[in-house]
VOTOR-826127 format. One record per residue: y, z, x of N, C-alpha, C in turn; residue in three letters. Coordinates in steps of 0.1 Angstrom, whole numbers, padded with zeros to 4 digits, always signed. Atoms other than C-alpha are relative to their C-alpha. Layout:
// residues N
YZXYZXYZXAla/...
// end
This chain:
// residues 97
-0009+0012-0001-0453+1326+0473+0003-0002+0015Unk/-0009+0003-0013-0443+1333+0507-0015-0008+0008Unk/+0015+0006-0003-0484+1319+0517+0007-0016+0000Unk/+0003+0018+0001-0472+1287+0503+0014-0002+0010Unk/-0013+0000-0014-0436+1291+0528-0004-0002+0012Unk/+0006-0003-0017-0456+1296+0557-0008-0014+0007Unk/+0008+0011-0001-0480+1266+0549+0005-0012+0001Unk/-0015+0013-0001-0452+1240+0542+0007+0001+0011Unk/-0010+0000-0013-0430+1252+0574-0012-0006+0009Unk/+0008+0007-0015-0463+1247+0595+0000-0019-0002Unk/+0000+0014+0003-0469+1211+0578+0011-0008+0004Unk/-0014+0007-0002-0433+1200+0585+0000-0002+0013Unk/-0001-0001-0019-0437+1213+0622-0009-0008+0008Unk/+0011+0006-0003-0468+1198+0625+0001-0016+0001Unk/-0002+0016+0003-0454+1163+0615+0013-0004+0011Unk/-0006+0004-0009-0425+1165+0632-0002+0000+0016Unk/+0003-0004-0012-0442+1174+0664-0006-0011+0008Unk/+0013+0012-0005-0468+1147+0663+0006-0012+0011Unk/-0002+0009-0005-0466+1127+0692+0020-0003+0009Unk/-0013+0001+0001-0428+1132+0698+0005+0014+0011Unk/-0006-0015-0006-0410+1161+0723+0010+0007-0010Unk/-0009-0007+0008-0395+1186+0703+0012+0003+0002Unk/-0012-0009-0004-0360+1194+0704+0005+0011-0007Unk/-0001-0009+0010-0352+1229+0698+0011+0001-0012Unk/-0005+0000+0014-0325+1225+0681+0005-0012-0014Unk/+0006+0011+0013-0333+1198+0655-0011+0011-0005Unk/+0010-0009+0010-0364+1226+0647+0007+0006-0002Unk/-0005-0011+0003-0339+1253+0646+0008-0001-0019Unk/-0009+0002+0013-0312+1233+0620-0014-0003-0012Unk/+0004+0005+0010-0347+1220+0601-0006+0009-0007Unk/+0005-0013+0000-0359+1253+0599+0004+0004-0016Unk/-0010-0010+0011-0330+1267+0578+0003-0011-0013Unk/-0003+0010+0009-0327+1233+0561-0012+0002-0012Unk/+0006-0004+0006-0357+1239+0546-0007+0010-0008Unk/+0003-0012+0008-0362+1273+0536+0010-0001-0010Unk/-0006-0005+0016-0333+1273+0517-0001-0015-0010Unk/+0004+0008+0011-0345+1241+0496-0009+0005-0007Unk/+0012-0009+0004-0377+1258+0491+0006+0018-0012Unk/-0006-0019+0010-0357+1293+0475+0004-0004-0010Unk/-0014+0003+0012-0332+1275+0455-0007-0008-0011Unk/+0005+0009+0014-0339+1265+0419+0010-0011-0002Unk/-0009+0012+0008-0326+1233+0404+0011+0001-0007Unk/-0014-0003+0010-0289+1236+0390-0006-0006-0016Unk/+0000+0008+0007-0299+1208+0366-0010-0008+0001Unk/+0010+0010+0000-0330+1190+0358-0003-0001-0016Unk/+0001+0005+0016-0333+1169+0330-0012-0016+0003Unk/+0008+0011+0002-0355+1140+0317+0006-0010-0010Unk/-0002+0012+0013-0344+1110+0295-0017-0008-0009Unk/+0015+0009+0006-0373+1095+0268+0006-0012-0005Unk/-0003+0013+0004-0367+1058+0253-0004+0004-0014Unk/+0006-0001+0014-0366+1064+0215+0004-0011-0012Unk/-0003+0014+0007-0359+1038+0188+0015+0011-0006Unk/-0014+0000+0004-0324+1038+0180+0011+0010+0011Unk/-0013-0005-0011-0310+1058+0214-0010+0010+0008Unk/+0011-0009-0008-0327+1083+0237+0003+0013-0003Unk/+0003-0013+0005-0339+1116+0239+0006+0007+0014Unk/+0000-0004-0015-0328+1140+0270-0004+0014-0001Unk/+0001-0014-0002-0345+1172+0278+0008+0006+0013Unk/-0002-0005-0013-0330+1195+0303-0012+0015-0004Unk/+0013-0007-0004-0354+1219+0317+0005+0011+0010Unk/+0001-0011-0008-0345+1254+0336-0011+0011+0001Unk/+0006-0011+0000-0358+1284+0345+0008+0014+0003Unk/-0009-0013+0004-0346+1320+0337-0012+0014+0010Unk/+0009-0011-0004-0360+1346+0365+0001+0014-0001Unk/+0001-0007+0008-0350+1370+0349-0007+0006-0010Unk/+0011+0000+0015-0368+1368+0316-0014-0006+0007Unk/+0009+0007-0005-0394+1350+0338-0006-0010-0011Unk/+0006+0012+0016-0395+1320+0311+0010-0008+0000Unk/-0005+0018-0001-0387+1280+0313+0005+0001-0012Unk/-0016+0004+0007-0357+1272+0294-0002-0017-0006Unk/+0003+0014+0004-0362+1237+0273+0016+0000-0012Unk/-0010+0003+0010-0329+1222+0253-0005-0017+0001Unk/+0004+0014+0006-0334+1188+0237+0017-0006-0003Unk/-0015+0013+0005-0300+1162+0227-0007-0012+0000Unk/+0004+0012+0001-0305+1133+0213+0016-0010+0002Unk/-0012+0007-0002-0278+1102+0222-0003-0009-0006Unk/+0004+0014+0003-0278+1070+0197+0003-0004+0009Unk/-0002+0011-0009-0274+1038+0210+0009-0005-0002Unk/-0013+0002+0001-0238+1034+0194+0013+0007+0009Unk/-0007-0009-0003-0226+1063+0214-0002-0004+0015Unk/-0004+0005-0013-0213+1058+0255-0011+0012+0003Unk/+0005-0012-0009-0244+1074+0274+0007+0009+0010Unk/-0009-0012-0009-0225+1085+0303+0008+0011-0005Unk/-0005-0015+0006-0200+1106+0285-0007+0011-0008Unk/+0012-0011+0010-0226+1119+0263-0010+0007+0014Unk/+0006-0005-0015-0245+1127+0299+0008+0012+0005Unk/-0011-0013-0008-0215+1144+0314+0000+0011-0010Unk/-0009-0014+0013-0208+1168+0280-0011+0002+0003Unk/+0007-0003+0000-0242+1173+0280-0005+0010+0014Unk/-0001-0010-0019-0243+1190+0322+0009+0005+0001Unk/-0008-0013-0004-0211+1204+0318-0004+0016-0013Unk/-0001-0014+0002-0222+1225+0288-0018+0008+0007Unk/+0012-0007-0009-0260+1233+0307+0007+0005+0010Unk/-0001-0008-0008-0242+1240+0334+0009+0014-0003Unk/-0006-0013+0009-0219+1265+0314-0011+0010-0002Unk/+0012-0007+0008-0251+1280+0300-0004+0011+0010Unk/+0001-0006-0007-0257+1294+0333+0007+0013+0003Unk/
// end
């Protein structure tokens, strides 16, 4: 993993370099800006489907621990306030944590 860290930091440096004078510290702050995007897993990643009569929402983690993706399903009709049904639904994922 750290192969593909090394490869992505050069590509970023390489882009930002092109053509342009570097300032060190813009590389320094994009440096750290970007490693730690690259470490950190996703708090919360979900997906919504279009289903007849209300939608579907997967959320999606990952447990590095157990080394094994995490899938929960909720369904929302379409009589029911998405948003609130969104929020209960990330505060109890994020609970889960």
């Amino acid at each position: 993993m750290n192969w593909l860290k090394r490869k992505i930091r050069r590509w970023l440096d390489s882009e930002r370099v092109s053509g342009v004078e570097e300032n060190k510290y813009a590389t320094a702050s994009m440096n750290s800006i970007s490693s730690r995007d690259v470490n950190s897993d996703p708090t919360l990643q979900f997906k919504i489907y279009n289903a007849i009569g209300g939608k579907v929402v997967e959320f999606s983690r990952y447990d590095r621990q157990r080394d094994k993706a995490l899938h929960n399903i909720y369904i929302i009709g379409k009589d029911e306030d998405f948003g609130a049904k969104i929020a209960k639904i990330a505060m109890l994922e994020t609970l889960k944590d």
